[in-house]
MDTraj code that builds the backbone (N, CA, C; nanometers):
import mdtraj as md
import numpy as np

residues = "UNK UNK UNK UNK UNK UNK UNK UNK UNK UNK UNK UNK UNK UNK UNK UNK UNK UNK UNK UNK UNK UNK UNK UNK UNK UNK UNK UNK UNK UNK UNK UNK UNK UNK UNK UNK UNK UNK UNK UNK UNK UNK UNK UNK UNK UNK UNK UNK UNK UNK UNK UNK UNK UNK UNK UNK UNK UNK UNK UNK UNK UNK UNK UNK UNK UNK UNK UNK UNK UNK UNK UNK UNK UNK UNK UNK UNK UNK UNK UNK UNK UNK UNK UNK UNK UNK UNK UNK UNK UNK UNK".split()
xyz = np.array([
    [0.3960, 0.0348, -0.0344],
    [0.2560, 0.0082, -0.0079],
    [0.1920, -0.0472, -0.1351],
    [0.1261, -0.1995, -0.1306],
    [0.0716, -0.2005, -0.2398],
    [-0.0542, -0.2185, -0.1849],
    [-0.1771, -0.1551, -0.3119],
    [-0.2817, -0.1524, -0.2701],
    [-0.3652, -0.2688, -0.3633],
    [-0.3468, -0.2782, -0.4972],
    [-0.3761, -0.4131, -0.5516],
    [-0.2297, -0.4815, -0.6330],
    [-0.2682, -0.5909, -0.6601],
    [-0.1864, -0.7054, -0.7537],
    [-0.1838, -0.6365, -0.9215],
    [-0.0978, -0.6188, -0.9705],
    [-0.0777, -0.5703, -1.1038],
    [0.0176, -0.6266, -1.1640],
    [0.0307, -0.5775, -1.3021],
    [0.1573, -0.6008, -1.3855],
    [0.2264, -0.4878, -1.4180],
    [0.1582, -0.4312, -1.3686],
    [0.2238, -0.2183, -1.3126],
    [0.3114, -0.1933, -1.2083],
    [0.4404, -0.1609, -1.1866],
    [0.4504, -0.1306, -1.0456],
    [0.3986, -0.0374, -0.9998],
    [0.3654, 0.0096, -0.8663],
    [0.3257, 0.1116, -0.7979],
    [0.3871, 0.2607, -0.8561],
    [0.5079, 0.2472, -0.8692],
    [0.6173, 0.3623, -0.8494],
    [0.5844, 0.4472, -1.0043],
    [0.5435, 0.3052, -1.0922],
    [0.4924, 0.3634, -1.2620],
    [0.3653, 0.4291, -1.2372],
    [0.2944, 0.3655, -1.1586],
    [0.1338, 0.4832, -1.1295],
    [0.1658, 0.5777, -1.0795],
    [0.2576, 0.6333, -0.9433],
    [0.2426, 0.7121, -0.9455],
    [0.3255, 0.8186, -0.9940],
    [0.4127, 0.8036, -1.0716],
    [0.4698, 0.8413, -1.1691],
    [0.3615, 0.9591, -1.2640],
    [0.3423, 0.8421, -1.3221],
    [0.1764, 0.8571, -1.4253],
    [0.1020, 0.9698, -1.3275],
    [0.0664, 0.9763, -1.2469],
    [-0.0557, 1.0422, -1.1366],
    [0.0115, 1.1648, -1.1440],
    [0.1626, 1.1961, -1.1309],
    [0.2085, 1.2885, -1.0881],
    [0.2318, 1.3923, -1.2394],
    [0.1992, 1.3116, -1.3224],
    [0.2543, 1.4099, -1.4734],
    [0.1042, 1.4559, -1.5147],
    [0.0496, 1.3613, -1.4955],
    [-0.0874, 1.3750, -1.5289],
    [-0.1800, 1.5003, -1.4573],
    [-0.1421, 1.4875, -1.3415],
    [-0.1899, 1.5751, -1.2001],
    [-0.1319, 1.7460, -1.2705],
    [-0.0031, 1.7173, -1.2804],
    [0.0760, 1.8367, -1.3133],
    [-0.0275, 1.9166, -1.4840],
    [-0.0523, 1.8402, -1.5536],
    [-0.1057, 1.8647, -1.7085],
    [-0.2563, 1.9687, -1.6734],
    [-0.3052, 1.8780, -1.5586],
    [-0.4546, 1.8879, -1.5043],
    [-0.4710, 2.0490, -1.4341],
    [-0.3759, 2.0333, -1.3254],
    [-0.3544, 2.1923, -1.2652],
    [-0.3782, 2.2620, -1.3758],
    [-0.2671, 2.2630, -1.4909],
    [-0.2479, 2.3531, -1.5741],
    [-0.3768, 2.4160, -1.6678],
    [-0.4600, 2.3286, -1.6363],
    [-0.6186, 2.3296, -1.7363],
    [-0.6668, 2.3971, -1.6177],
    [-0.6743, 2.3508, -1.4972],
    [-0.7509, 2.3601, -1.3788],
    [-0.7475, 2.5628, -1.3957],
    [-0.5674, 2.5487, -1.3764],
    [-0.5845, 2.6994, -1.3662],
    [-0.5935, 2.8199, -1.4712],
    [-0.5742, 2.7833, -1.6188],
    [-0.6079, 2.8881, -1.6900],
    [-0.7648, 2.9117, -1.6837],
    [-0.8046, 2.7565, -1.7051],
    [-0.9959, 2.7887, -1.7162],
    [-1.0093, 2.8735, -1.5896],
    [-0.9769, 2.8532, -1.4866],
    [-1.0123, 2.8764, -1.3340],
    [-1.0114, 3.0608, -1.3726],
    [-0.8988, 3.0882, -1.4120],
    [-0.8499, 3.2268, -1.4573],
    [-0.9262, 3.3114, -1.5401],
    [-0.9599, 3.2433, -1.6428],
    [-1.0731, 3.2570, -1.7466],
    [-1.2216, 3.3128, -1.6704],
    [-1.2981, 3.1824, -1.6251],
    [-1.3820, 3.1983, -1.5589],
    [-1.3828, 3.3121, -1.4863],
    [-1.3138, 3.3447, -1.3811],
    [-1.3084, 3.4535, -1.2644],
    [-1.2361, 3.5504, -1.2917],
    [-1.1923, 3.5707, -1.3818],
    [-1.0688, 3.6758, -1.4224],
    [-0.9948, 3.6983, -1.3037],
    [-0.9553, 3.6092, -1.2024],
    [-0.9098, 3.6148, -1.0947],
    [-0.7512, 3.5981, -1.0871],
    [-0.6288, 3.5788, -1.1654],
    [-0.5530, 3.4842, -1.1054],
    [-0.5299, 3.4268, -0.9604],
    [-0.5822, 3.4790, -0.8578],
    [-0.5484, 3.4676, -0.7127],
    [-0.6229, 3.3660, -0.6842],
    [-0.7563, 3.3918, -0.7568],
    [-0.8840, 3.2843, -0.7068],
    [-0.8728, 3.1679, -0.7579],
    [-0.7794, 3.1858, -0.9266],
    [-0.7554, 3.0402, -0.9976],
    [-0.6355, 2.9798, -0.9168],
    [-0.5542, 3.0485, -0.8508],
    [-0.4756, 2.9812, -0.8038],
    [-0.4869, 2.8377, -0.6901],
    [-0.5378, 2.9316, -0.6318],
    [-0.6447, 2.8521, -0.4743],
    [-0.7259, 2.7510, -0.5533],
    [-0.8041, 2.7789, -0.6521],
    [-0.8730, 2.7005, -0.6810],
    [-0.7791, 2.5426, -0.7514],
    [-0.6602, 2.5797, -0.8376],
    [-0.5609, 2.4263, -0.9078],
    [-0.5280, 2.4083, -0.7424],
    [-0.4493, 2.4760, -0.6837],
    [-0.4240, 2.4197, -0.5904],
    [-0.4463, 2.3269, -0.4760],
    [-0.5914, 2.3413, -0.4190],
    [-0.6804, 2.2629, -0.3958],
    [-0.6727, 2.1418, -0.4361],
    [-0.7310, 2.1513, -0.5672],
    [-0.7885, 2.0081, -0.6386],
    [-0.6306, 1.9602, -0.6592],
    [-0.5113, 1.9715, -0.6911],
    [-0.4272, 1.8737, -0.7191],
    [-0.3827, 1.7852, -0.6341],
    [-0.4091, 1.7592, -0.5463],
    [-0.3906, 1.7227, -0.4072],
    [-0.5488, 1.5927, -0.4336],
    [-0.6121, 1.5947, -0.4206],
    [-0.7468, 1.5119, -0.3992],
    [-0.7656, 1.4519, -0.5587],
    [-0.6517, 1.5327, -0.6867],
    [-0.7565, 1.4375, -0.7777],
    [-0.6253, 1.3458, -0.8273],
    [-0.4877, 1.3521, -0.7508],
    [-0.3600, 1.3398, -0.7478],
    [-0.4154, 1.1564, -0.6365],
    [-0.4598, 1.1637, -0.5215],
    [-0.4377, 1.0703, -0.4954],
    [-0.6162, 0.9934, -0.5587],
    [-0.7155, 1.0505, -0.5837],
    [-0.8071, 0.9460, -0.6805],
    [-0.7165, 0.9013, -0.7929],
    [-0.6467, 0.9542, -0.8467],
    [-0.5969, 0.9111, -1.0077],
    [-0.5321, 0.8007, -0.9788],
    [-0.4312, 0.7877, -0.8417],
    [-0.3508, 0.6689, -0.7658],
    [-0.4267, 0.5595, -0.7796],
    [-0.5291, 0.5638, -0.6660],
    [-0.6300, 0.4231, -0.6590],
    [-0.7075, 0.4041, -0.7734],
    [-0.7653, 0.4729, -0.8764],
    [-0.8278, 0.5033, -0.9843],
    [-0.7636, 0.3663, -1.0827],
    [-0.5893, 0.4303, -1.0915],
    [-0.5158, 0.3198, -1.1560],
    [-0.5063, 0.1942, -1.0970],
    [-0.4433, 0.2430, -0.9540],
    [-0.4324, 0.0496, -0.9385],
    [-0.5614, -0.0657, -0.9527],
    [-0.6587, 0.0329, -0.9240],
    [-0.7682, -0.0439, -0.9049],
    [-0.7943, -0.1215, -1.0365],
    [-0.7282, -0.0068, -1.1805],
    [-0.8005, -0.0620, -1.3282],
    [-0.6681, -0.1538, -1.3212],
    [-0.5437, -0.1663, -1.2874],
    [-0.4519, -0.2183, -1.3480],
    [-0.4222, -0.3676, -1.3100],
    [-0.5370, -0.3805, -1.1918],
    [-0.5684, -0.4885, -1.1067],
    [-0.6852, -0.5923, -1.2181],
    [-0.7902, -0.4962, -1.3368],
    [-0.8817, -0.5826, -1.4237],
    [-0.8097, -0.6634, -1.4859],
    [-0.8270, -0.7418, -1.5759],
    [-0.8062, -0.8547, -1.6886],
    [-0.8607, -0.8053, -1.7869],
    [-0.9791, -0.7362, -1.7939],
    [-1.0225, -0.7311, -1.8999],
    [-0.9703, -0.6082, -2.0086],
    [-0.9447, -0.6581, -2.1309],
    [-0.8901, -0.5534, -2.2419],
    [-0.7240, -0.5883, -2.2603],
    [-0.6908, -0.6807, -2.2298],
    [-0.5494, -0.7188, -2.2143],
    [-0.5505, -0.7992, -2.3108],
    [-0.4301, -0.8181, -2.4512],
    [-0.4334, -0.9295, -2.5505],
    [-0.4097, -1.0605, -2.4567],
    [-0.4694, -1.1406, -2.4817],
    [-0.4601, -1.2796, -2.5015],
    [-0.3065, -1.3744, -2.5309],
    [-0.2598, -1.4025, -2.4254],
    [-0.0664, -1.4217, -2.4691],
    [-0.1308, -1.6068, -2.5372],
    [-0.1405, -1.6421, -2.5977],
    [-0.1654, -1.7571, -2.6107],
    [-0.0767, -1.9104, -2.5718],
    [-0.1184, -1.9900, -2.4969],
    [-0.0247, -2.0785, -2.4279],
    [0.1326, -2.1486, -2.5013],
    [0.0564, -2.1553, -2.6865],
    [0.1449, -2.2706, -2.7101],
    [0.3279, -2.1166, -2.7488],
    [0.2972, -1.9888, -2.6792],
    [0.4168, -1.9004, -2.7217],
    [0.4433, -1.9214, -2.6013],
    [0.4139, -1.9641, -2.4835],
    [0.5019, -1.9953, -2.3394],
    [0.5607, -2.0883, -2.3383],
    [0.6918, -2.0501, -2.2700],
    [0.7467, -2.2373, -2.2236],
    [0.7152, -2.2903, -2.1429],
    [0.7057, -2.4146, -2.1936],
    [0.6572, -2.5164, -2.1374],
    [0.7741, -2.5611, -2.0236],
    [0.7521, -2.5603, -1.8725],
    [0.8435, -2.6155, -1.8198],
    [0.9346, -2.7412, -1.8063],
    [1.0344, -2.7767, -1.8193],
    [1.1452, -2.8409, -1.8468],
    [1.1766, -2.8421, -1.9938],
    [1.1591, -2.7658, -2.0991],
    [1.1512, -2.7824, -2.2002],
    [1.3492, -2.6475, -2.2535],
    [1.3841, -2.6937, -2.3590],
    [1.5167, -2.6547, -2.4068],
    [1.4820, -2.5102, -2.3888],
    [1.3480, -2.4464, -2.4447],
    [1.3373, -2.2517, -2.4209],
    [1.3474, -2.2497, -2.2826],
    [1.2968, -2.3461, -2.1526],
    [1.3204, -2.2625, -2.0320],
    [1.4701, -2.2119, -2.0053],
    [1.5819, -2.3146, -2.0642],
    [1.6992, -2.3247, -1.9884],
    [1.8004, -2.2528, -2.1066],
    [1.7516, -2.2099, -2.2714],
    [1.8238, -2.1143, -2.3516],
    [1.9050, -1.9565, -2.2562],
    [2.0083, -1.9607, -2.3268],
    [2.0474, -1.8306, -2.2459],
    [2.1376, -1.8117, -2.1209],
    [2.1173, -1.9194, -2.0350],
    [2.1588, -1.9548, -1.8649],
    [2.3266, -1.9615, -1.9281],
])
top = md.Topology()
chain = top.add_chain()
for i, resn in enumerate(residues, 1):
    res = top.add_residue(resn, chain, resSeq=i)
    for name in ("N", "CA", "C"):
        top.add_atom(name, md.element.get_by_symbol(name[0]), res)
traj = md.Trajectory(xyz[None], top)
């Protein structure tokens, strides 16, 4: 499923979503624990949210990985030029 055009594959976001998601619980539930002196209640509570902030973080990325903006500048004259000796080096 792709949802935008990138230079990311999909499979690297959600990759990313899923380590990230995992880091997040882990905050989610000590504070959660903290707060309520609950563990039962912090539990319910990471549990919940990893699920809903697991698939925002998904579209979150593709959506940024879809901008232009903040990306260096590849400048033309380091591309090859087509029919030129760098396209066909290597073959």
């Amino acid at each position: 499923m792709i949802l935008f055009r990138s230079r990311e594959a999909p499979t690297r976001s959600l990759v990313k979503a899923i380590s990230w998601r995992v880091l997040g619980s882990i905050d989610t539930f000590v504070l959660s624990w903290l707060f309520t002196g609950n563990p039962k209640a912090a539990g319910a509570i990471a549990s919940t949210e990893v699920v809903t902030k697991m698939v925002l973080y998904y579209v979150h990325e593709r959506a940024w990985s879809g901008v232009g903006w903040g990306f260096a500048v590849v400048p033309e004259e380091a591309a090859p030029t087509p029919g030129t000796d760098a396209e066909t080096d290597g073959q």
